[in-house]
MDTraj code that builds the backbone (N, CA, C; nanometers):
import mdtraj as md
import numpy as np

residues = "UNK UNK UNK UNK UNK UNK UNK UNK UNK UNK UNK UNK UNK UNK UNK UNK UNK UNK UNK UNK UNK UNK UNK UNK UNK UNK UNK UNK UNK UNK UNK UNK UNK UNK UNK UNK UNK UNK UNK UNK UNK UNK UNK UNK UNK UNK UNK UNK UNK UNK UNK UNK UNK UNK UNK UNK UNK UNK UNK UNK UNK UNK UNK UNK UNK UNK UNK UNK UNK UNK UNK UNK UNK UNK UNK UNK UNK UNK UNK UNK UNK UNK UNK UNK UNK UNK UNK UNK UNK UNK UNK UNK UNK UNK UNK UNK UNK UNK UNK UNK UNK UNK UNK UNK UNK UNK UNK UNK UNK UNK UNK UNK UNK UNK UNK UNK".split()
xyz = np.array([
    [-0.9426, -3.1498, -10.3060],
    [-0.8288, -3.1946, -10.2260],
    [-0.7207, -3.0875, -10.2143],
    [-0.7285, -2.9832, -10.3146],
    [-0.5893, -2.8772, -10.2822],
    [-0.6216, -2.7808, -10.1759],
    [-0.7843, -2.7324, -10.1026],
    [-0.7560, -2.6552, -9.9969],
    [-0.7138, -2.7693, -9.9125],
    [-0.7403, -2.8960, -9.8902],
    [-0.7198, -2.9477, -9.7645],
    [-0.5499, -2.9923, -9.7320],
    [-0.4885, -3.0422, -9.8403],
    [-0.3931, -3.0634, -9.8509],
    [-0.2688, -2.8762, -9.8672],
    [-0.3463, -2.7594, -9.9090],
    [-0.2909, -2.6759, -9.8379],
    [-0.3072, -2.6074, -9.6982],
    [-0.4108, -2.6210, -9.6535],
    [-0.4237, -2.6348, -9.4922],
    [-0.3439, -2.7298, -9.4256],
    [-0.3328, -2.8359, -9.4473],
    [-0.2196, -2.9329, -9.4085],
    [-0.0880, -2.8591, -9.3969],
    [-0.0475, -2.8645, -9.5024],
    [0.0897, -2.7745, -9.5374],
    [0.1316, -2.6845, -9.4653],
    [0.0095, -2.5527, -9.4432],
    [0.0366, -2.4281, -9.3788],
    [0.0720, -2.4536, -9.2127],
    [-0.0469, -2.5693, -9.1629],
    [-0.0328, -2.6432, -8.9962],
    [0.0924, -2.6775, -8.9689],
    [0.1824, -2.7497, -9.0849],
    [0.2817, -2.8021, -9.0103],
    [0.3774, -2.7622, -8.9620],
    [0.3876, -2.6159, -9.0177],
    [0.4794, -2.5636, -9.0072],
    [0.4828, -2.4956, -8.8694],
    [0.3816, -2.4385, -8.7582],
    [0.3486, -2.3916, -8.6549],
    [0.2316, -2.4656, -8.5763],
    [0.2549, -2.6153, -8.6058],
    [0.1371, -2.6988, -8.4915],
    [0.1530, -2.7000, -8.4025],
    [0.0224, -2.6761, -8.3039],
    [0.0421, -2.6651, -8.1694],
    [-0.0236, -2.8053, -8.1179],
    [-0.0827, -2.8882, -8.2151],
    [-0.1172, -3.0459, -8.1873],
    [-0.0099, -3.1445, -8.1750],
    [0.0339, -3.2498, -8.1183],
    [0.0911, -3.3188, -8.1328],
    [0.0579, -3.4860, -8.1132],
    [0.0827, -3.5562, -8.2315],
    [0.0001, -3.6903, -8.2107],
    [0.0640, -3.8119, -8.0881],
    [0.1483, -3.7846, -8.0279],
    [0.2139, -3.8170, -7.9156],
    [0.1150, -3.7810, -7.7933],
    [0.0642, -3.7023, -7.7640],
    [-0.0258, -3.7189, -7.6234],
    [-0.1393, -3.8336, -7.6289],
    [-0.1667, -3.8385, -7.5202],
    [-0.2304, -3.9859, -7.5036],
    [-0.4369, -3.9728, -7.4864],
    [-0.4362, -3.8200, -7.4578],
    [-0.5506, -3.8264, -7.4470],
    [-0.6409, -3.7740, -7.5618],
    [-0.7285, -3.8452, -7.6752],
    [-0.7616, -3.8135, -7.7982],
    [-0.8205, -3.7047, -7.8225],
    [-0.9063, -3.6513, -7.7008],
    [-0.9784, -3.4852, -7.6690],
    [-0.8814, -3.3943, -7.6627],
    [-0.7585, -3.3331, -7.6101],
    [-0.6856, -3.2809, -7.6150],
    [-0.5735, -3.2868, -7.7637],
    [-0.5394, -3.3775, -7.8592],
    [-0.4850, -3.3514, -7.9978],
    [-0.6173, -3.3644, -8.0800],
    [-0.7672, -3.3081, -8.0858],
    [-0.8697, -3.2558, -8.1347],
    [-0.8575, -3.0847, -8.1190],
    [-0.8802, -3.0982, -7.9735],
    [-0.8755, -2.9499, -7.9154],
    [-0.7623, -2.8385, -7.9887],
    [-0.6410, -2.9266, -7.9904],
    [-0.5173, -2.8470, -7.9780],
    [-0.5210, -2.8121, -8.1825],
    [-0.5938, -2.9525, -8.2484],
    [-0.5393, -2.9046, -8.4107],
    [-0.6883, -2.8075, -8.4341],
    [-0.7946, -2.8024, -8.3764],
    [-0.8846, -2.7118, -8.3688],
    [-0.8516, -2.5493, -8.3448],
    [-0.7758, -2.5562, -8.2529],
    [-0.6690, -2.4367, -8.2066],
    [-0.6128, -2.4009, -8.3060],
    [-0.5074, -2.4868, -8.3665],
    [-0.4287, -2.4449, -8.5002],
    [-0.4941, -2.4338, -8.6224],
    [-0.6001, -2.4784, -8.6811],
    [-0.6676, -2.3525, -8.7637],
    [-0.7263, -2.2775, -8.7560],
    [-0.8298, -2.2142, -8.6003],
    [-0.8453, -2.1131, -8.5807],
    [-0.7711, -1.9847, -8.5545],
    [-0.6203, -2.0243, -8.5515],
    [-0.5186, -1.8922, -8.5322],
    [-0.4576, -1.9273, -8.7146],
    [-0.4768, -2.0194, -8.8005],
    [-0.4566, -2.0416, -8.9250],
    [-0.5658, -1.9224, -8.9730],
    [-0.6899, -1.9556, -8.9691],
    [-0.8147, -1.8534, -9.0295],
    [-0.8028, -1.7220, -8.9933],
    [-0.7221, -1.7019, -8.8692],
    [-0.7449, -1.5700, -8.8334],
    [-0.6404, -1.5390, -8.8912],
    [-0.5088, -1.5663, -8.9156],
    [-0.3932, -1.5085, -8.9576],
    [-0.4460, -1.5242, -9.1401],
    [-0.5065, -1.5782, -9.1941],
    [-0.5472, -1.5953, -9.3445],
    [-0.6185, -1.4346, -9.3411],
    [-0.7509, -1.4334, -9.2689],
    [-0.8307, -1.2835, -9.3087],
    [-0.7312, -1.1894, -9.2190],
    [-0.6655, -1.2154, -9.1539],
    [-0.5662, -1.0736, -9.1183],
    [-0.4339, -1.0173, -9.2788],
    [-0.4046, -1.1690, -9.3202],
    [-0.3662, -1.0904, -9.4323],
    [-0.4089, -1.0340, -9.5102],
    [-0.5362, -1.0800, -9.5710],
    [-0.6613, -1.0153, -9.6190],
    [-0.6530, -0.8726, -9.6238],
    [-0.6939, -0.8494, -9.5047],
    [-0.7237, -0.6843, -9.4593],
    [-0.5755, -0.6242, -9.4693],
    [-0.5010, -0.6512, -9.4955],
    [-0.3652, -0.5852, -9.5588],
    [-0.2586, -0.6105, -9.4431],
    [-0.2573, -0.7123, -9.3586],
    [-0.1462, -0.7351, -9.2197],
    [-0.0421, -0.7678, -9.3094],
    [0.0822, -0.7126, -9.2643],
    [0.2089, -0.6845, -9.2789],
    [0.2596, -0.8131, -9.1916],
    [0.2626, -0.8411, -9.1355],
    [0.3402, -0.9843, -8.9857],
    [0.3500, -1.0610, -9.0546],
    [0.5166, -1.1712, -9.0316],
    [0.4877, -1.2717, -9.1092],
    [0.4049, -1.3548, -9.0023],
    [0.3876, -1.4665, -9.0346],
    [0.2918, -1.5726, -8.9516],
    [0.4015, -1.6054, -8.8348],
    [0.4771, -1.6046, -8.8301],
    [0.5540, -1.6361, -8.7172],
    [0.5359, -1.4706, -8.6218],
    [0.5302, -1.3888, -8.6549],
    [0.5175, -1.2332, -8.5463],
    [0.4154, -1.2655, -8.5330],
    [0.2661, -1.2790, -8.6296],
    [0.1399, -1.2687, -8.6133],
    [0.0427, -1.3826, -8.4913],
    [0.1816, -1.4984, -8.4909],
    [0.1034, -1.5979, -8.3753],
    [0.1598, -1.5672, -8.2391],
    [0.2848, -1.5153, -8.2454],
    [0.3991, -1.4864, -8.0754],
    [0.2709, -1.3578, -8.0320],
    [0.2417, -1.2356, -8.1546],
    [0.1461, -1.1098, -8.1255],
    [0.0345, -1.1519, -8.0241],
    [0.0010, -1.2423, -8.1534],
    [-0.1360, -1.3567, -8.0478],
    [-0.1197, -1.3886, -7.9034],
    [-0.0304, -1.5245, -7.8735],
    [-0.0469, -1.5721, -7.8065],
    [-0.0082, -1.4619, -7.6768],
    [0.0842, -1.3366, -7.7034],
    [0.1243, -1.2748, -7.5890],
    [-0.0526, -1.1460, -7.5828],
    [-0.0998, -1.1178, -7.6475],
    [-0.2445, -1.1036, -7.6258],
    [-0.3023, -1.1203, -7.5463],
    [-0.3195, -1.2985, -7.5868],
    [-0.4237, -1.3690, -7.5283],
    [-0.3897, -1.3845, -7.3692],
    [-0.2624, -1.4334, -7.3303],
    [-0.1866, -1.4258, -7.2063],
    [-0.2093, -1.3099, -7.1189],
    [-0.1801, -1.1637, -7.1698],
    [-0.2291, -1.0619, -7.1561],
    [-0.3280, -1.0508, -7.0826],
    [-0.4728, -1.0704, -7.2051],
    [-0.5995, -1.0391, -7.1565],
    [-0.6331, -1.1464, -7.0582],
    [-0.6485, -1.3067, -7.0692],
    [-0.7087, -1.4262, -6.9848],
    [-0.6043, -1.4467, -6.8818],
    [-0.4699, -1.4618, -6.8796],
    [-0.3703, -1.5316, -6.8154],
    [-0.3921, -1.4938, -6.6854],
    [-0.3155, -1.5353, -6.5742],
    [-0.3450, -1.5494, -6.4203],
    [-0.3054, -1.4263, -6.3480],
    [-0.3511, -1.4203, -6.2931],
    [-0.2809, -1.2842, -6.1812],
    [-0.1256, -1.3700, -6.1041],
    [-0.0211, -1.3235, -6.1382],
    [0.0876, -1.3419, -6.0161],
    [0.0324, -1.3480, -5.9057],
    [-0.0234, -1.3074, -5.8473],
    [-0.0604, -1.2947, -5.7116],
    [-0.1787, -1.3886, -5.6684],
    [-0.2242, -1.4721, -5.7492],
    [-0.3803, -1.5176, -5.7321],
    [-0.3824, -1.6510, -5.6725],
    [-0.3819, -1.7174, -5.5902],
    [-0.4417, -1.8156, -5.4693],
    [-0.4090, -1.9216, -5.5885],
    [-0.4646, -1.9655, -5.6775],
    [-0.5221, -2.1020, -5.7319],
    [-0.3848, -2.1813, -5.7614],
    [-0.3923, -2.3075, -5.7736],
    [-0.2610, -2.3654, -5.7779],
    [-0.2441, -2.4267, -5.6067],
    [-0.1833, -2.3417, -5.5471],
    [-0.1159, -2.3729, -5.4423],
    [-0.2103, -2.4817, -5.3116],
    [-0.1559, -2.5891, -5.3100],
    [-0.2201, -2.6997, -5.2161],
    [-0.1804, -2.6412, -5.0994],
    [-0.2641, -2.6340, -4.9798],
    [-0.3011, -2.6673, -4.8167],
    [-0.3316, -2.8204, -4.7913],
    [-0.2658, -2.8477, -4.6667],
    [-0.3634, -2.9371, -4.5994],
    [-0.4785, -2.9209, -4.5488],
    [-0.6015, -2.9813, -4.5686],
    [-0.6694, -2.9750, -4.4628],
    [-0.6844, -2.9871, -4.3242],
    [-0.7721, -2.8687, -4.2881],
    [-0.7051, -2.9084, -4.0993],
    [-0.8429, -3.0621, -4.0612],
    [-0.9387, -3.0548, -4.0937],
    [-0.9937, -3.1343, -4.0685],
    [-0.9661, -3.2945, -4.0844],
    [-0.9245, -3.3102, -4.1781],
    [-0.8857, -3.4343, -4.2348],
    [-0.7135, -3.4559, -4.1440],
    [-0.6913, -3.3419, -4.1707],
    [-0.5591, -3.3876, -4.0642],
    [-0.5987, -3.4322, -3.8989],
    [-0.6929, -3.3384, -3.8276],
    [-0.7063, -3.4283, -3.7622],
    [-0.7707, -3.4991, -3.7341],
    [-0.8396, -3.6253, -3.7958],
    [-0.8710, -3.7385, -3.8333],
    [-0.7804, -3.8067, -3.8936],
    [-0.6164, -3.8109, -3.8772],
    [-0.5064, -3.8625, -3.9164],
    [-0.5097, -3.8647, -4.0735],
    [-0.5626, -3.8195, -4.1560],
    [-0.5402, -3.8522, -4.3026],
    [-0.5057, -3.7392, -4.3338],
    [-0.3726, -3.7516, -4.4085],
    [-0.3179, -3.6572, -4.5285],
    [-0.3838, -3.6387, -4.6289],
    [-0.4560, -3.5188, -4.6485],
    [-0.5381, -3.4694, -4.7904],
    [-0.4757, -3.2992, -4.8201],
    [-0.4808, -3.3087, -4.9202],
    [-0.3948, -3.1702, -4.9785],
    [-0.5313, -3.1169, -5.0401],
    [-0.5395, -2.9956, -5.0273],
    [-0.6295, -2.8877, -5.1286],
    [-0.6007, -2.7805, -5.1918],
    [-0.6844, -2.7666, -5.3091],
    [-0.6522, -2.6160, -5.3600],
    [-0.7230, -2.5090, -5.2829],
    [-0.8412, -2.5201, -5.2207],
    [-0.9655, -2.4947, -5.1989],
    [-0.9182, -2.4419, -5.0057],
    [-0.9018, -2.2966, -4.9765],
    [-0.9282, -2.2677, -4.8433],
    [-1.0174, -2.1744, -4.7719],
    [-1.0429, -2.1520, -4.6663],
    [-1.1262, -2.0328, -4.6471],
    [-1.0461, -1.8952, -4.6662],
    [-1.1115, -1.7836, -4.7182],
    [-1.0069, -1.6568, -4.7122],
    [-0.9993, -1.5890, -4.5770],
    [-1.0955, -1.5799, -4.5066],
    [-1.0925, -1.5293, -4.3553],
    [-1.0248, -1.5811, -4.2645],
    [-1.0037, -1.6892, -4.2920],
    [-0.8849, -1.7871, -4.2279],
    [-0.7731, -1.8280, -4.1921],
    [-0.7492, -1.8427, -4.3564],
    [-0.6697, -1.8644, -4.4249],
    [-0.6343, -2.0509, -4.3845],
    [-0.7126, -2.0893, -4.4108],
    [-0.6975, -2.2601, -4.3327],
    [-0.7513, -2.3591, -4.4886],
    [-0.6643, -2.4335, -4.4931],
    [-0.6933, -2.5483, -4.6099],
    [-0.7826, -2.6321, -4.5888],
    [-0.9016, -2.6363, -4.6498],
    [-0.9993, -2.7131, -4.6078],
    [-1.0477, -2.8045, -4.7558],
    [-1.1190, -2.9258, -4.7427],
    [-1.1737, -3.0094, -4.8570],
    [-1.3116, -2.9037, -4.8940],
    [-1.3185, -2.8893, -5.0444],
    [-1.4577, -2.8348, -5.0524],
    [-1.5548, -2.9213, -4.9942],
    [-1.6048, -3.0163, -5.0020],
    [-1.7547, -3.1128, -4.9912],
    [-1.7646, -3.1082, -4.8522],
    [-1.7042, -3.1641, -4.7412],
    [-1.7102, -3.2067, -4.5863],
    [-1.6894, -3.1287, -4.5235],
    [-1.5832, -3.0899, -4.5616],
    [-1.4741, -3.0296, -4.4275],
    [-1.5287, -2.9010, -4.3871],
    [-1.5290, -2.8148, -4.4913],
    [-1.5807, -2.6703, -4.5426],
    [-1.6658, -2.6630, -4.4076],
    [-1.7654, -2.7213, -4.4166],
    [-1.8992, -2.7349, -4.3914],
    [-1.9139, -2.7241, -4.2188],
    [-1.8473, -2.8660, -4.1684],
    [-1.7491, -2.9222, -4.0384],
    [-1.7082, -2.7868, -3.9548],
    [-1.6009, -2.7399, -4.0690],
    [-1.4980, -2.6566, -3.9709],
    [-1.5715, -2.5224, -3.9470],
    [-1.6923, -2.4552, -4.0234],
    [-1.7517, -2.3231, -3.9681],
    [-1.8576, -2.3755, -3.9540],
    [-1.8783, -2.4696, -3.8363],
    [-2.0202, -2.4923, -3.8034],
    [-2.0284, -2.4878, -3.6716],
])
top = md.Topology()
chain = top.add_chain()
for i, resn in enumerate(residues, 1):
    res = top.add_residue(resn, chain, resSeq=i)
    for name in ("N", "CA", "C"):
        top.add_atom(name, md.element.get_by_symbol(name[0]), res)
traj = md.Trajectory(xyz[None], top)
């Protein structure tokens, strides 16, 4: 019971879980998260790291942001209407447009419809 109850200890202090969200896959995901940057900051002291745990997770997370995070400039996010669905009177918003186009289209139907 003393590693688990000091793993406890060390989490609370920098959890990125919180038992307030509603969906039970996401506060799994998120305390899964917090001991894998726990384990990694444990064998980084190991190997002789100097950071306290508070430099060693901001180091991290601006890293990780770094290497995976989004391009400023990158398309995804931003909703179009579709022109198809618009005119067939229905309001439908997409992420999804052609690039040669530049026209908001539904992936499944519309796509298909409008370069045919």
């Amino acid at each position: 019971m003393g590693g688990v109850d000091l793993t406890d200890n060390m989490l609370h202090f920098y959890a990125m879980s919180r038992t307030h969200l509603k969906k039970y896959y996401r506060i799994i995901f998120l305390h899964f998260l917090d001991i894998t940057v726990l384990n990694s900051y444990i064998l980084y002291k190991r190997l002789g790291g100097r950071k306290s745990r508070l430099n060693f997770v901001i180091d991290l997370s601006e890293k990780l942001i770094e290497k995976y995070g989004r391009d400023k400039n990158c398309n995804a996010g931003r909703r179009k209407r579709c022109v198809v669905c618009r005119e067939k009177g229905k309001r439908e918003e997409s992420i999804y447009w052609c690039e040669s186009c530049k026209t908001g289209l539904c992936a499944a139907p519309c796509f298909g419809l409008y370069h045919s």
